[in-house]
C-alpha positions in Angstrom: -24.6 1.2 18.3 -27.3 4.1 17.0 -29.1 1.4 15.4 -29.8 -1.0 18.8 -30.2 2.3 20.7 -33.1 3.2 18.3 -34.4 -0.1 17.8 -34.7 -0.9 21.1 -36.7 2.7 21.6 -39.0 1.8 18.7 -39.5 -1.4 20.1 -40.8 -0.5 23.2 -42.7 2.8 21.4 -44.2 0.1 19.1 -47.7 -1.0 21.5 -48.1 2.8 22.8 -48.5 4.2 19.4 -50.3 2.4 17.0 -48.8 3.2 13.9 -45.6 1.7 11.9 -42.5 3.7 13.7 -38.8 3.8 12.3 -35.7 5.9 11.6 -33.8 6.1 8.7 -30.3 7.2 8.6 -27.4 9.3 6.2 -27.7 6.4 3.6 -31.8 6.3 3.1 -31.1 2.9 4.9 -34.1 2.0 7.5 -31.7 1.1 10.8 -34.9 0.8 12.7 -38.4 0.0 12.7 -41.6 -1.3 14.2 -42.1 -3.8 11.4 -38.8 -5.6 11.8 -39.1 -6.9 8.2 -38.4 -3.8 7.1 -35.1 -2.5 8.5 -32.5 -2.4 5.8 -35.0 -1.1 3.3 -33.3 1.6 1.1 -36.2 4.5 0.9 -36.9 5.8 -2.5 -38.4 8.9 -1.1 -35.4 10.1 1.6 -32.3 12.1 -0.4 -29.5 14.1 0.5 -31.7 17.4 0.9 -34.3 15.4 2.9 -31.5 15.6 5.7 -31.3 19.6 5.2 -34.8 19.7 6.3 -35.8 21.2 10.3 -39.8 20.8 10.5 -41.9 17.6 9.7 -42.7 16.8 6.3 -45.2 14.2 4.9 -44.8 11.9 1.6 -47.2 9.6 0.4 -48.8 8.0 3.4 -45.9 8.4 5.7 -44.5 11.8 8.0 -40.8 12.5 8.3 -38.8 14.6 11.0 -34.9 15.0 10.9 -33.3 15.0 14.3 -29.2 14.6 15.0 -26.9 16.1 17.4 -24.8 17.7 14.7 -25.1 21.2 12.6 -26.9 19.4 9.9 -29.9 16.2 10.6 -27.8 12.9 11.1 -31.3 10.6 11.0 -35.0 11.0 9.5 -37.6 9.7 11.9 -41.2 8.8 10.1 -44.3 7.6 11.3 -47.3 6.0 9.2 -49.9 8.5 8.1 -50.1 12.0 7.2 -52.6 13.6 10.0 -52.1 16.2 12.8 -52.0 13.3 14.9 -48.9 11.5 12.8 -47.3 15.0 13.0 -47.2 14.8 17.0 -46.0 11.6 17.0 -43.2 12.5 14.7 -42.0 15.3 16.4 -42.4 13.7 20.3 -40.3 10.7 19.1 -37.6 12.9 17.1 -37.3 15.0 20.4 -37.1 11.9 22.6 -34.4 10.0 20.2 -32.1 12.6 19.7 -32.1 13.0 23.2 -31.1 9.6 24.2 -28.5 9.6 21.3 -27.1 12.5 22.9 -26.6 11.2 26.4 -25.9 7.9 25.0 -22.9 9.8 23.3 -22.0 11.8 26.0 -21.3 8.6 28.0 -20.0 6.2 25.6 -18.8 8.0 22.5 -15.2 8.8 22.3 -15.6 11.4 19.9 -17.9 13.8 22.3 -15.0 12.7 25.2 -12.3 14.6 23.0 -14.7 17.6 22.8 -15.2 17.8 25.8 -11.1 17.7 26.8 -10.4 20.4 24.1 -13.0 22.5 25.3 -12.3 22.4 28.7 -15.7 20.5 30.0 -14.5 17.7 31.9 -12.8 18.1 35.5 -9.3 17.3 35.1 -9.1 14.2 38.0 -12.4 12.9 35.8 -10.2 12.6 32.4 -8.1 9.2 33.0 -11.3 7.9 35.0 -13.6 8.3 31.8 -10.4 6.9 29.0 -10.1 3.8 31.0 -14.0 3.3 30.9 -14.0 4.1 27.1 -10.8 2.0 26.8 -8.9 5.2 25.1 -5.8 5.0 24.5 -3.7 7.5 26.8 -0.1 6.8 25.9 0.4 8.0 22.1 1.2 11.4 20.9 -1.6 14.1 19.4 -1.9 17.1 18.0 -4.3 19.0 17.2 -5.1 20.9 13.8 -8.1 24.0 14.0 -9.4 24.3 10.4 -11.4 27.5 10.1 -13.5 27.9 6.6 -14.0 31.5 5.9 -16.8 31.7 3.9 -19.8 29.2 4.2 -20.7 26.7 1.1 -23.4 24.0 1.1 -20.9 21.7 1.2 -20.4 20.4 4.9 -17.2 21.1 5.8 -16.8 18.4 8.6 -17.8 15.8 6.3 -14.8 16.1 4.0 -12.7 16.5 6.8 -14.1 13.0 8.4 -14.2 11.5 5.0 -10.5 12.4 4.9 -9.6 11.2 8.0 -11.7 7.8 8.0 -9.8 6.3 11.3 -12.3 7.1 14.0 -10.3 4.9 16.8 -7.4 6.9 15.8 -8.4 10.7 14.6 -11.3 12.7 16.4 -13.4 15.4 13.7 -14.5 17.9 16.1 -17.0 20.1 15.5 -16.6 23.3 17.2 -18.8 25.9 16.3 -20.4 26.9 12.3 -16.7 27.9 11.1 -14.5 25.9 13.1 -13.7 21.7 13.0 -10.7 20.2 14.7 -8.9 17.7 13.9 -7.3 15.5 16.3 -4.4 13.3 15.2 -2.3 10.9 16.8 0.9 11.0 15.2 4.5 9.6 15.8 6.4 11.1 18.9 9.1 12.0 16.8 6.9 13.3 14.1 9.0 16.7 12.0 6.9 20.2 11.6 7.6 20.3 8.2 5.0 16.8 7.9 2.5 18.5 9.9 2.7 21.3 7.6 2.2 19.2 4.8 -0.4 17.7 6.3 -2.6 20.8 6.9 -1.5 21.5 3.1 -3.4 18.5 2.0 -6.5 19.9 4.1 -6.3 23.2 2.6 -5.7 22.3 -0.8 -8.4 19.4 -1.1 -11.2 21.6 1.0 -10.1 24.5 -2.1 -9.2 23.0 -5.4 -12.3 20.6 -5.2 -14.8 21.5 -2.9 -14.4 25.4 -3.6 -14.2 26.1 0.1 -11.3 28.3 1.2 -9.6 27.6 4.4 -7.0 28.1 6.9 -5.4 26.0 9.8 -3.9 26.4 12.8 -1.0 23.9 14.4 -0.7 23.5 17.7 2.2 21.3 19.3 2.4 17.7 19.5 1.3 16.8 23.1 1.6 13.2 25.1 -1.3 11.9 27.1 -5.1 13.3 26.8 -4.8 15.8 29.3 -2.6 18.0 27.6 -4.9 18.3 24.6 -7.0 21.0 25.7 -3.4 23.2 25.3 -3.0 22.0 22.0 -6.3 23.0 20.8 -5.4 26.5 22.5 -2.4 26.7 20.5 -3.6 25.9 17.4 -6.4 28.6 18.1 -3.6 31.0 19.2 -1.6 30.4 15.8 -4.8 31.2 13.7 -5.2 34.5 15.4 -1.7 35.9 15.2 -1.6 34.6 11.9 -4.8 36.8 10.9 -2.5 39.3 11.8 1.0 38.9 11.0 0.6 36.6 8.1 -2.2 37.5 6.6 -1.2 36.0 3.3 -0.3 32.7 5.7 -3.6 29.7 4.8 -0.8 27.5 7.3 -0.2 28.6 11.2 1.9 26.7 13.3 2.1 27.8 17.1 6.0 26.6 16.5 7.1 29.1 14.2 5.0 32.2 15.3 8.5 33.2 17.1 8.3 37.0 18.1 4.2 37.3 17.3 3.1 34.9 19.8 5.1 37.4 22.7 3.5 40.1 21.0 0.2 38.7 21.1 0.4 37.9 24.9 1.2 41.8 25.5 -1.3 43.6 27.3 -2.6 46.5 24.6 -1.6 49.3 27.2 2.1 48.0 27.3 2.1 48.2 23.5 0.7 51.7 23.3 3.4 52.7 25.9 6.2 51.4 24.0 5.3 52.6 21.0 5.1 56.3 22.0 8.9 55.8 23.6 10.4 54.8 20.5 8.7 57.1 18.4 9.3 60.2 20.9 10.0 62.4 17.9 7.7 62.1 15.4 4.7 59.1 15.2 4.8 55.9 13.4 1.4 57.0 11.1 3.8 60.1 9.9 5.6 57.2 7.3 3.8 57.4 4.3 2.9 54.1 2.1 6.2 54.2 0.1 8.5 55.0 3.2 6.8 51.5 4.8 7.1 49.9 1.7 10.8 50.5 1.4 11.3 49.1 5.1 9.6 46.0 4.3 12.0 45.5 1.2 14.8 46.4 3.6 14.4 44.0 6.2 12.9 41.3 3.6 16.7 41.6 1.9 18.7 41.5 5.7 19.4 45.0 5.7 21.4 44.8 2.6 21.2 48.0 0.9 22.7 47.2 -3.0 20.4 44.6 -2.9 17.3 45.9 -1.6 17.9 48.9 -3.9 18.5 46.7 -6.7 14.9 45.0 -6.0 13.5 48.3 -5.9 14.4 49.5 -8.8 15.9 52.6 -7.3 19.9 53.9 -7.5 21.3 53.1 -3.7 22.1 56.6 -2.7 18.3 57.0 -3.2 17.5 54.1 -0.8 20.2 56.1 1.4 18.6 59.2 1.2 15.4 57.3 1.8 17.0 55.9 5.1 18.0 59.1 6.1 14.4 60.3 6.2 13.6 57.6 8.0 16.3 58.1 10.5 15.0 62.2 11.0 11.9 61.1 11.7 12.3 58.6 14.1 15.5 58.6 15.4 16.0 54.9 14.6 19.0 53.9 11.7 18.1 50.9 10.4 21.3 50.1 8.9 22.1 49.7 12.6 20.9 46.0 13.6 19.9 46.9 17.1 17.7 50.0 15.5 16.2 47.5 12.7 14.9 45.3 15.4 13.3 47.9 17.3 11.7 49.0 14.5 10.8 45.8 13.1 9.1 44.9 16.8 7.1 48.5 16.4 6.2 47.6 13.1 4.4 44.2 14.5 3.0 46.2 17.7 1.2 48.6 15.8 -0.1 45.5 13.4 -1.6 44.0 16.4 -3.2 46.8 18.3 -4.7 47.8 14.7 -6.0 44.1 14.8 -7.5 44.1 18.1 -7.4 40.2 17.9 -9.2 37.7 19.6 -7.3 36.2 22.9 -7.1 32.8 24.3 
């Protein structure tokens, strides 16, 4: 559709300004131009870095000017000749193209529709008015999958991601901000965690292994309709933040299994400094050393098994008793005792979080 939106611009630009007009896309393909006899011309001069470019730049008898709606140029605009005056030209027309491709895809492109849902930036009663004038489909199940990349590569992210998930009538490549893309996928209403799992596996493993580009996702819940979309996307976002702080070894987040971290991530910080100071009315938490903690994590990694956990450890058990013990003096909390273990498992994951400070959604 880009390339009758853009022809039918150049057409019209084609008796105001006398000069050869046209746009080139991705490919080094000519989609549009003045001279109609050239449009599907490859360009020999336009290359993948010609796209990278964000001022006008002349070659040969010809100026160029990237313009797109995206982080990166989508098309190459170039006017004949290489004066000040070819310069203006470039740069008005880029303006004024990239423009109407942006309005043109705020009205009829299903991608920038989705966005908009996820993000919140359509009224709610204007949701099923705008699907049945796109013709979307409204009755299949989605979910949507937040890929953050934590460190950024010249390789575009998004593109791998769309180049992955080729269906565009189907699965919606969002790009959200300069480390963030989501994914939205329609799946089967039935569809089992463990296959979205191994879904964002696939992501994670094909964005490190060959594109060298680290990553982690966040799940949120399969949701019917389009409307409920905008909670997915806030779930998947919540499950990469408590998973920055619970699971910090985690590159896979779903909001499904953040069980006990998702309550303690909707706590207010004030309630979690309160509760912390009456469990720990004897002594602080921060009075454990590094080995003490250490030895609780074995303990509750193991079920509260004591042979076993001292077996792990490498310690005799009336060690890991004596070590309990401590603990107990301290705090006041046995954690052979279940109900004592929990409490100080929960503290554990309060003080995690309010170290954190995460962001909230």
């Amino acid at each position: 559709m880009s390339n009758r939106l853009f022809q039918g611009v150049v057409h019209q630009m084609r008796d105001a300004i006398d000069r050869t007009i046209g746009v080139i896309d991705e490919t080094s393909a000519i989609i549009a131009c003045s001279d109609l006899g050239r449009v599907g011309e490859i360009s020999n001069v336009i290359n993948a870095e010609s796209f990278s470019a964000t001022d006008t730049f002349v070659s040969g008898d010809y100026t160029y000017k990237p313009f797109g709606s995206r982080p990166h140029a989508e098309y190459i605009l170039f006017v004949s000749g290489n004066d000040e005056q070819a310069e203006k030209f470039a740069s008005l027309l880029a303006v004024s193209l990239s423009s109407i491709k942006q309005y043109y895809d705020e009205k009829y492109d299903r991608g920038n529709f989705v966005k908009n849902i996820i993000l919140d930036n359509i009224l709610p009663g204007d949701i099923y008015l705008k699907a049945r004038e796109l013709h979307f489909n409204n009755d299949v199940s989605r979910v949507v999958l937040l890929i953050r990349v934590s460190t950024r590569t010249d390789i575009s992210t998004f593109d791998i991601v769309q180049n992955l998930f080729p269906d565009k009538a189907k699965d919606f490549v969002i790009n959200i901000n300069e480390n963030d893309i989501a994914l939205v996928k329609e799946v089967k209403s039935n569809i089992d965690s463990t296959n979205l799992e191994k879904l964002a596996r696939s992501i994670v493993d094909t964005l490190g292994s060959e594109f060298y580009t680290p990553a982690t996702v966040g799940i949120g819940t399969v949701v019917e309709g389009i409307k409920d979309l905008a909670r997915s996307f806030k779930e998947a976002q919540v499950a990469l933040e408590v998973g920055k702080v619970f699971d910090t070894e985690k590159t896979i987040c779903s909001y499904d299994n953040l069980g006990i971290a998702r309550l303690i991530y909707q706590l207010p910080t004030t309630l979690c400094e309160m509760f912390l100071r009456e469990i720990f009315k004897k002594s602080s938490i921060d009075a454990l050393d590094q080995e003490t903690l250490f030895t609780i994590q074995r303990f509750f990694e193991n079920n509260l098994n004591v042979s076993e956990t001292s077996r792990k450890l490498f310690v005799h058990r009336n060690t890991l008793v004596y070590r309990l013990e401590k603990i107990k003096r301290l705090t006041g909390l046995d954690l052979r005792e279940f109900d004592d273990a929990i409490v100080f498992k929960v503290a554990l994951m309060v003080k995690k979080y309010l170290q954190a400070n995460p962001v909230k959604y």
